[in-house]
C-alpha positions in Angstrom: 50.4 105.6 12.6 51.5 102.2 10.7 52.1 99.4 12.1 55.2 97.5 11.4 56.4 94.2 12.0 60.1 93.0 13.1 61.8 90.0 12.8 65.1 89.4 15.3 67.9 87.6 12.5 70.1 86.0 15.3 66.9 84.6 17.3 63.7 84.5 14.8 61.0 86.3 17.0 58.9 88.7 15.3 57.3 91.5 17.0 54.9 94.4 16.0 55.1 98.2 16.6 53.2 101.0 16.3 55.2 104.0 15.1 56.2 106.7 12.7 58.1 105.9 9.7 61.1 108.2 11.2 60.6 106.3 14.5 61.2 103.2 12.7 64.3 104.4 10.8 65.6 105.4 14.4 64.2 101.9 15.6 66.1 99.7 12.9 69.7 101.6 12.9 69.3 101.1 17.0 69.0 97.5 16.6 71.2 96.3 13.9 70.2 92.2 14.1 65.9 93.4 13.1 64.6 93.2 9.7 61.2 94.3 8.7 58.5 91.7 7.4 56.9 93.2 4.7 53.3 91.8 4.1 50.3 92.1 2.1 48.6 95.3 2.6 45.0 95.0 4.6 43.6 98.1 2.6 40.9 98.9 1.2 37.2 96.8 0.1 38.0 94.2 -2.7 35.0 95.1 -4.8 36.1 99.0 -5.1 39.3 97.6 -5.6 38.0 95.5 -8.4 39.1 92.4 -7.0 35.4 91.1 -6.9 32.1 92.1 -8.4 29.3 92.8 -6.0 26.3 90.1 -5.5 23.4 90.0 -7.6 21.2 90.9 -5.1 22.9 94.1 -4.7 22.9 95.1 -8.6 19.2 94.4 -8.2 18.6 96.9 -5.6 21.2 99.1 -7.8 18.8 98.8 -11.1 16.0 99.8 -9.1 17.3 102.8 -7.4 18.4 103.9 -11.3 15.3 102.8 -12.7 13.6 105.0 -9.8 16.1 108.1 -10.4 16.4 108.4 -14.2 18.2 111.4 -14.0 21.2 110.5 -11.5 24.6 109.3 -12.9 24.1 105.2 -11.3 20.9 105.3 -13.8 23.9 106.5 -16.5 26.5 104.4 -14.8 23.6 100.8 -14.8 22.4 101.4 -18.7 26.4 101.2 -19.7 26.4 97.9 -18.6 
């Protein structure tokens, strides 16, 4: 389940909860003076996201293990490159 986080208009505390997106549609119409926070997603690893390239050191031990392998698709994937 999601976590959410609430923020109280009338007094500005925020709060989290841990519920189901139907739960939180009940949640919200039974207190009228919440809002949600909507933040930055914490999902998923930056360098399969593309955000960041892996190190050096690990494209060296990915050359190898393609250089060792000839016939597996990281050998195909490392001579594109």
């Amino acid at each position: 389940m999601p976590l959410y986080s609430f923020r109280n208009t009338e007094t500005g505390e925020t709060h989290d909860k841990l519920m189901t997106w139907d739960d939180r549609e009940q949640y919200l119409s039974n207190n009228p003076a919440l809002e949600v926070i909507i933040g930055a997603p914490a999902v998923g690893d930056s360098v399969r996201l593309g955000i960041r390239k892996p190190d050096d050191g690990f494209r060296e031990v990915l050359s190898k293990i393609g250089a060792a392998n000839y016939k597996s698709n990281l050998s195909s994937k490392l001579s594109r490159k």
